[in-house]
C-alpha positions in Angstrom: -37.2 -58.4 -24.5 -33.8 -57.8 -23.1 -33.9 -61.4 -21.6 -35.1 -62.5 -25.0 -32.5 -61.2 -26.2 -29.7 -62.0 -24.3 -31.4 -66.2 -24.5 -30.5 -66.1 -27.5 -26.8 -64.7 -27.3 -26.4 -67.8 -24.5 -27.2 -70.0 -27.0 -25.2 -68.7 -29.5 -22.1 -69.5 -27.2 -23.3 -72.4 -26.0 -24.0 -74.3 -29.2 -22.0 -72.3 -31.6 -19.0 -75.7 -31.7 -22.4 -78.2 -33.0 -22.1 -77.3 -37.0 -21.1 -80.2 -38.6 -21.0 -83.5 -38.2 -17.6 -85.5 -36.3 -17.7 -88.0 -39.2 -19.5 -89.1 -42.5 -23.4 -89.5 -41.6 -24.3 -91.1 -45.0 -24.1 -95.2 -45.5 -24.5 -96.9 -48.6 -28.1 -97.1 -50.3 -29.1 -94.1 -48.1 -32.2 -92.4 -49.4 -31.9 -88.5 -48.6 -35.0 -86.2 -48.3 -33.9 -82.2 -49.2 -37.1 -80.3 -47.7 -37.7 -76.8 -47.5 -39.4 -73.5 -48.6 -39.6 -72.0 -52.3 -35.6 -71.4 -52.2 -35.5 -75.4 -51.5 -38.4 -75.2 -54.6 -35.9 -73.8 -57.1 -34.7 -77.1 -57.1 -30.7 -75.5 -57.3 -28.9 -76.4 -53.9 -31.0 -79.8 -53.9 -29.8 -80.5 -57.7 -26.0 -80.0 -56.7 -26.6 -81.7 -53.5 -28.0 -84.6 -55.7 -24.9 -83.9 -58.4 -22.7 -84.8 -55.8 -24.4 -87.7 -54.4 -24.7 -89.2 -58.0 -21.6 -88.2 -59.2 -18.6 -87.8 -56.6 -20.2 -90.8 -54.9 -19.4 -90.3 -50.9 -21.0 -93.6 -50.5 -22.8 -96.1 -53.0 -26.2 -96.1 -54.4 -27.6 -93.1 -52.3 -31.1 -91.7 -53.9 -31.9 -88.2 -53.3 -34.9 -86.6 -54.0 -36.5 -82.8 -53.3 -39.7 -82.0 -51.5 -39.3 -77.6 -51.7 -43.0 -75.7 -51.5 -43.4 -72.2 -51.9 -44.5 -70.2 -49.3 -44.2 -72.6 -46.6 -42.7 -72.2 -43.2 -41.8 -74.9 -40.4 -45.4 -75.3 -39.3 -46.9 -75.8 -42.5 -44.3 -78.4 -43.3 -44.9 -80.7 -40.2 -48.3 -80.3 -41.0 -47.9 -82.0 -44.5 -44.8 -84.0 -43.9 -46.3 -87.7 -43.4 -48.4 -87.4 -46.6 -46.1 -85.8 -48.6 -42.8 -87.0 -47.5 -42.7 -90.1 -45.6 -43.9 -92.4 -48.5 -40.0 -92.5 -50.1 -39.0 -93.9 -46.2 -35.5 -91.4 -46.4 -33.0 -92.7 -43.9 -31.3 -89.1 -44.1 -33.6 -85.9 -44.3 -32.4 -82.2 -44.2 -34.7 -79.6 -43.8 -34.2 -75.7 -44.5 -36.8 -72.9 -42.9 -36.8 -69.6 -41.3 -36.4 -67.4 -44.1 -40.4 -67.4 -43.6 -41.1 -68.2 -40.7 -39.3 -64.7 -39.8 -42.0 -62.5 -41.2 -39.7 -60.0 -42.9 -39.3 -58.0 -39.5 -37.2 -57.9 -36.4 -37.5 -60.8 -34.7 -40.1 -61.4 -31.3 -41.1 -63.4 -28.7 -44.1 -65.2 -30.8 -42.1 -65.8 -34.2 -39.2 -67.5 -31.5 -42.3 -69.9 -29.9 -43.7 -70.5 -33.2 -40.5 -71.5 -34.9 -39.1 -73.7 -31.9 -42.2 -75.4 -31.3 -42.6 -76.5 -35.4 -39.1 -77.6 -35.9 -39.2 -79.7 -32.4 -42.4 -80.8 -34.2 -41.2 -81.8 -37.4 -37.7 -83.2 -36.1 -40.2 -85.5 -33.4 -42.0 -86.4 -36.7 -38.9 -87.9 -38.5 -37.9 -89.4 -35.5 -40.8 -91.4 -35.4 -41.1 -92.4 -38.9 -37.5 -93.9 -38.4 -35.3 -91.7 -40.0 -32.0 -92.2 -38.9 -30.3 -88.8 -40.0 -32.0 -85.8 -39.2 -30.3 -82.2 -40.4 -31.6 -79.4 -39.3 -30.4 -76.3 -41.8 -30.5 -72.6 -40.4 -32.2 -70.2 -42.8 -30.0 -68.6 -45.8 -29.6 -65.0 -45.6 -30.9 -62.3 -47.8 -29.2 -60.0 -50.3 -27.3 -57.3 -48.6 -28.0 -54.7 -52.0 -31.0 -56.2 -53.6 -33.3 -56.9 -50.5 -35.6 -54.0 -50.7 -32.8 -52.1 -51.9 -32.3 -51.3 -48.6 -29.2 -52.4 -47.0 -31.2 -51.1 -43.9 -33.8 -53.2 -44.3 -31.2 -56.7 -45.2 -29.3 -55.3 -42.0 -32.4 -55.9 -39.6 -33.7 -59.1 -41.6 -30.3 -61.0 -41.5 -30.5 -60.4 -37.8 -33.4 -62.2 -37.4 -32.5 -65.1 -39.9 -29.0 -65.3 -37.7 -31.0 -65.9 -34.5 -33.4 -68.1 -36.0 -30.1 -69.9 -37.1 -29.3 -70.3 -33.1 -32.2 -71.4 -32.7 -32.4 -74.2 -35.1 -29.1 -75.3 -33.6 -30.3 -75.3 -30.3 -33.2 -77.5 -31.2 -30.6 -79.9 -33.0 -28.5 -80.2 -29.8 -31.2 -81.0 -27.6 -32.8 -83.3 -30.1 -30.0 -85.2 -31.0 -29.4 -84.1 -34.4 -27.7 -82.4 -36.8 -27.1 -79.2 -37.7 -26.4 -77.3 -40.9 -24.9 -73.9 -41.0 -26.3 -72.2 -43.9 -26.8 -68.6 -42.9 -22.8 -68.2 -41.8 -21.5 -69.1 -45.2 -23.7 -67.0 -47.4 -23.2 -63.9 -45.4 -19.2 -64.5 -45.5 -19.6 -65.5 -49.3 -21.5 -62.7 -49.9 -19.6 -60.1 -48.8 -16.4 -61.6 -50.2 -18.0 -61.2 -53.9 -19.6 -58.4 -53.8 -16.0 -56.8 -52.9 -15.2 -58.1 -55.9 -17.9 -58.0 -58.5 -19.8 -54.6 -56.7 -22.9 -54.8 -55.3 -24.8 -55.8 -58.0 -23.7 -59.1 -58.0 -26.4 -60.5 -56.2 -25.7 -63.5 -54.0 -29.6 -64.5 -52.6 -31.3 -62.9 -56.0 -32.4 -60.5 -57.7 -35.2 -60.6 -55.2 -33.3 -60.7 -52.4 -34.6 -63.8 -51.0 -33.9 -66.6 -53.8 -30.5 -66.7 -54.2 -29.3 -67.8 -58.2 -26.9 -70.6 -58.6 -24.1 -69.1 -57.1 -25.6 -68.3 -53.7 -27.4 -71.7 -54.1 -24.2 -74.1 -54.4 -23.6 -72.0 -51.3 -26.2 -73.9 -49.6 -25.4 -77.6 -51.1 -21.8 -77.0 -49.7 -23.3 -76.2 -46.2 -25.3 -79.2 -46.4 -22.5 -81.7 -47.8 -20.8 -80.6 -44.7 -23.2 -81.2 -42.2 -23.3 -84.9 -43.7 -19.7 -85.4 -42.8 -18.2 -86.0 -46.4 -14.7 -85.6 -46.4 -14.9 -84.3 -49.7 -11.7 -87.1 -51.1 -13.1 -87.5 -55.4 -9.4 -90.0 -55.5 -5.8 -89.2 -55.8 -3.9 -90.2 -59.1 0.1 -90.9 -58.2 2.6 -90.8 -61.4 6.0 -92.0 -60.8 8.2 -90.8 -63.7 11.4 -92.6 -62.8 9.7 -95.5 -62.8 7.1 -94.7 -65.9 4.1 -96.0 -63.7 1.2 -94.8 -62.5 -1.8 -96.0 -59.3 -5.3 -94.0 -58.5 -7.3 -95.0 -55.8 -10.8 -96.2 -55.4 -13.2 -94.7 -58.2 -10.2 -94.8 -60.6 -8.2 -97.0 -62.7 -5.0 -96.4 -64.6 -5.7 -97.7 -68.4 -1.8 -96.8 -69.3 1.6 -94.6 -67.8 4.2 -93.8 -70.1 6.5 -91.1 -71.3 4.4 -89.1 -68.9 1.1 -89.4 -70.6 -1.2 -91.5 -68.6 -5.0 -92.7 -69.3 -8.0 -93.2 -67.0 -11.2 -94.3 -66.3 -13.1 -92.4 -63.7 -16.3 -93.7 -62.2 -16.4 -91.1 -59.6 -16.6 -87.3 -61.1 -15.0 -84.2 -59.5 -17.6 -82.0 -58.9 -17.8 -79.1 -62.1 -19.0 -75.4 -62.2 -20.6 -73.9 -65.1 -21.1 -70.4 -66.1 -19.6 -66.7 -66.7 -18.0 -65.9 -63.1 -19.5 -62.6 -63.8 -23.1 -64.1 -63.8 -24.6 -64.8 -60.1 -26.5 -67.5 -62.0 -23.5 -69.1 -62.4 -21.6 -71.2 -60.2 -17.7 -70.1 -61.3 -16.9 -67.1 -59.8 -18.2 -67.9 -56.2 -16.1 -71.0 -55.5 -13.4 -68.7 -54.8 -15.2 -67.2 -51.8 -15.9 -70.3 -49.7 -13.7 -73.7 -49.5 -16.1 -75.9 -51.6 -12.5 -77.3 -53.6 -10.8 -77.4 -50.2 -13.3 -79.5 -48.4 -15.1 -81.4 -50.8 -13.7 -81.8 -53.9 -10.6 -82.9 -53.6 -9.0 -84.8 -57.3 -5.3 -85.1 -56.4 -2.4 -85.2 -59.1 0.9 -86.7 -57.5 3.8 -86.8 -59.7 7.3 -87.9 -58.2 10.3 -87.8 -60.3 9.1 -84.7 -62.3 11.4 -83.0 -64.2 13.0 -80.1 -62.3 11.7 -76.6 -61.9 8.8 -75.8 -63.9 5.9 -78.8 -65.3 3.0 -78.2 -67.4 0.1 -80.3 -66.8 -2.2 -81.4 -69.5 -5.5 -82.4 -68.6 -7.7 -83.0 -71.5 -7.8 -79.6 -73.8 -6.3 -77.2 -70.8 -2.4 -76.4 -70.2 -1.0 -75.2 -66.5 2.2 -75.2 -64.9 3.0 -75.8 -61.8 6.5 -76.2 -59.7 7.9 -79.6 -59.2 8.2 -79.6 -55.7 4.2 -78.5 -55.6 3.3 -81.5 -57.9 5.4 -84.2 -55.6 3.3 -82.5 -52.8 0.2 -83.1 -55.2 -2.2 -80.3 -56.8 -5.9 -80.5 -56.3 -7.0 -81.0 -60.4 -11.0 -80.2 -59.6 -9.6 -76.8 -58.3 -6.6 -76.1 -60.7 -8.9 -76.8 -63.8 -12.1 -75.8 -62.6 -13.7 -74.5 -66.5 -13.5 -77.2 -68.9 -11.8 -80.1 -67.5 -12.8 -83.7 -68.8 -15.5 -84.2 -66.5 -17.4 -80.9 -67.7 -19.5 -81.7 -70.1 -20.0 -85.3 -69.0 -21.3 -83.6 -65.4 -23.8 -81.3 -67.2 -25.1 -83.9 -69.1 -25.9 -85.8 -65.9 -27.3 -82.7 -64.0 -29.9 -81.9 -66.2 -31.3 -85.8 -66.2 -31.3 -84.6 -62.4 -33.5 -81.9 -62.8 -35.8 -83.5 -65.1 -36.0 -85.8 -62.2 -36.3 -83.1 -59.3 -38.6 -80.9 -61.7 -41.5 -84.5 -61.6 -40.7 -84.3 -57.7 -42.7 -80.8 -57.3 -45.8 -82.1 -59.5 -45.4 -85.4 -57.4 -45.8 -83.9 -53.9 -47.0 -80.8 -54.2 -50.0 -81.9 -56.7 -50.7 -86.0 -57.2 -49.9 -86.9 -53.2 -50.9 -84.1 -51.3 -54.4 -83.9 -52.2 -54.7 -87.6 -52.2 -55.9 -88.3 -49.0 -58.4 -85.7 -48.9 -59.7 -87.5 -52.7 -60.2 -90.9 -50.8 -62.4 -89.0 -48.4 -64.4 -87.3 -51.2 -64.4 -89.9 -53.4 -64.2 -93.5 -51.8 -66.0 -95.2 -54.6 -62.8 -94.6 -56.6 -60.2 -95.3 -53.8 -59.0 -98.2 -56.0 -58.0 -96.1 -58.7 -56.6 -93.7 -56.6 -54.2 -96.2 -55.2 -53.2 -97.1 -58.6 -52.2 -93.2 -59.6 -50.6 -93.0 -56.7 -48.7 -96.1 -57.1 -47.7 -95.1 -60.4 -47.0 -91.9 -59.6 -44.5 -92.7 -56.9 -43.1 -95.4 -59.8 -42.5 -92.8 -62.1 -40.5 -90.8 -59.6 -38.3 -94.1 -59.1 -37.7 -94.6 -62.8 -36.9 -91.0 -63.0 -34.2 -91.5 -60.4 -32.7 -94.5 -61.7 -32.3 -92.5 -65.1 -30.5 -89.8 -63.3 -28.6 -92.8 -61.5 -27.5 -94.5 -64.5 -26.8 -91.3 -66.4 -23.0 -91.3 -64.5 -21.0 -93.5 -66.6 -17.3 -94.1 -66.4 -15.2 -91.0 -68.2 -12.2 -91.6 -69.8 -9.3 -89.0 -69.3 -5.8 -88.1 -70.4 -3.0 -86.6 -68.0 -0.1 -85.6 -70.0 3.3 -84.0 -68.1 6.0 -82.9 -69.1 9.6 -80.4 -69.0 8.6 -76.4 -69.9 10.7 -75.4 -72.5 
């Protein structure tokens, strides 16, 4: 055990630079498998992964699509993978285990084989079917209060799910593939909030194990990351002298003057919902981790600004900010981060998401996986069972391309002007 043990502080060290990716992974018309246990099942972190796909729009026409089961641990996921998976051809595919793979115990010799020897498995598998991203998530962590109530006990098991982590790491360096960090953030997150908000605010659940949303968008941020994004929504410049105004790709200046200017935004800044209060809601985490910083980046330049202090307008919210700090430019996703023009326009799109993501877990979990195993049974029907599979898979699509077509072009005002 103790050179167990000190194999996995080597590689630790030794892979602990291979988090995320040197440069954006994702190319236009990607199609991105999210794969993982029950917490992937929840269909949160793979929603706001989706969100951001859709709606911030890294690159053009990705689809996205969510293949979580209960219960399920690396083995039983390569086991299933080519039935269940493998149909939608994904050119990117993250996967996220450990959390039970671990057992719930300190970790040993046989859970370390057992885990290496499935996710080599599973990575060879998407290898071979072509997929040309590969991400290999760490396990989350679990609730330092409400695991067992036992900090003890969340003490020992967030060991384990750390070395796991390492180990999933090590298994993307000598594969060839990516790695996502997920473990790292939550814990840091976690303690940040609970500093805050006291103990009770629960960042991996009430449970312990499923985190709510805010522990969740943890998790999309970790895997954004790993894809490279570099997290720029646009930057809108106003010059006031000259009573003008540009935006950059995604935006397009309707009309500038007398400070007041009007655009149309095809590509949304990503929006948080909720009391900050709530650990099923997503406001009063983003504080604790740089979601705004590294992915989310809406810039408002202003030169020529009237001196000393400016208030900002944007749709029905007021701030004010120094002049000097708007010719620098102000992130506007992160200064207005409840209600801004894109709120409601965001939640509208999410939840044609989830009715989307919510047909994915009937889809894989209950019309394809038994499929194969009805053909055997049944191969005077195989005909028919090609066509409801067929149409299930088509269902999936046209779900997709509601959730696709769902992000329409919002019009916004930017007004500035003197504090009086």
């Amino acid at each position: 055990m103790k050179k167990f043990a000190l194999a996995i502080v080597a590689a630790c060290f030794a892979f602990s630079p291979a988090v995320f990716a040197a440069g954006p992974l994702l190319k236009d018309n990607d199609i991105v498998a999210i794969n993982g246990d029950s917490i992937t099942e929840q269909k949160e972190y793979s929603v706001y992964i989706e969100d951001y796909l859709l709606m911030c729009k890294p690159a053009q026409g990705i689809r996205a699509a969510q293949f979580g089961w209960g219960g399920e641990t690396a083995s039983g996921f390569q086991s299933r993978m080519i039935n269940d998976v493998l149909w939608l051809k994904p050119t990117v595919a993250t996967t996220c285990y450990g959390m039970n793979d671990g057992g719930y115990k300190p970790l040993d010799k046989g859970t370390v084989d057992f885990y290496t020897k499935n996710t080599v498995a599973m990575v060879k598998k998407f290898k071979d079917a072509g997929v040309r991203t590969i991400i290999v998530g760490s396990p989350g962590a679990v609730d330092t209060q409400t695991f067992r109530n036992s900090p003890e006990s969340a003490t020992m098991y967030n060991k384990t799910l750390a070395s796991l982590g390492d180990i999933a790491r090590d298994v993307a360096k000598a594969e060839g593939v990516f790695f996502a960090n997920v473990h790292d953030p939550m814990i840091d997150a976690m303690a940040k909030a609970k500093a805050k908000y006291g103990n009770t605010y629960a960042v991996c659940g009430g449970d312990g194990v499923h985190p709510g949303r805010n522990g969740q968008l943890v998790m999309a941020y970790a895997f954004l990351k790993a894809m490279g994004i570099d997290g720029n929504i646009g930057t809108i410049t106003v010059d006031m002298t000259a009573n003008k105004a540009e935006a950059t790709d995604g935006h397009k200046v309707l009309s500038a003057a007398g400070g007041t200017v009007e655009i149309e935004s095809s590509r949304y800044p990503f929006c948080f919902q909720g009391n900050p209060k709530d650990s099923n809601a997503t406001t009063g985490i983003i504080e604790f981790f740089p979601f705004n910083q590294d992915l989310n980046r809406l810039t408002l330049v202003v030169k020529g600004a009237p001196a000393g202090q400016v208030k900002v307008t944007w749709g029905s919210a007021t701030k004010e900010f120094a002049a000097a700090d708007l010719a620098k430019g102000v992130n506007l996703a992160a200064e207005f981060a409840a209600g801004n023009p894109f709120s409601e326009p965001f939640a509208k799109v999410e939840q044609v998401i989830r009715k989307q993501q919510n047909f994915e877990t009937t889809l894989h979990k209950q019309l394809l996986h038994e499929m194969a195993n009805y053909k055997v049974q049944l191969p005077e029907v195989k005909d028919a069972l090609d066509q409801v599979t067929a149409a299930a898979i088509k269902r999936d699509t046209t779900l997709f391309g509601e959730s696709a077509a769902a992000v329409v072009p919002v019009k916004h005002t930017i007004k500035i002007e003197a504090v009086k």
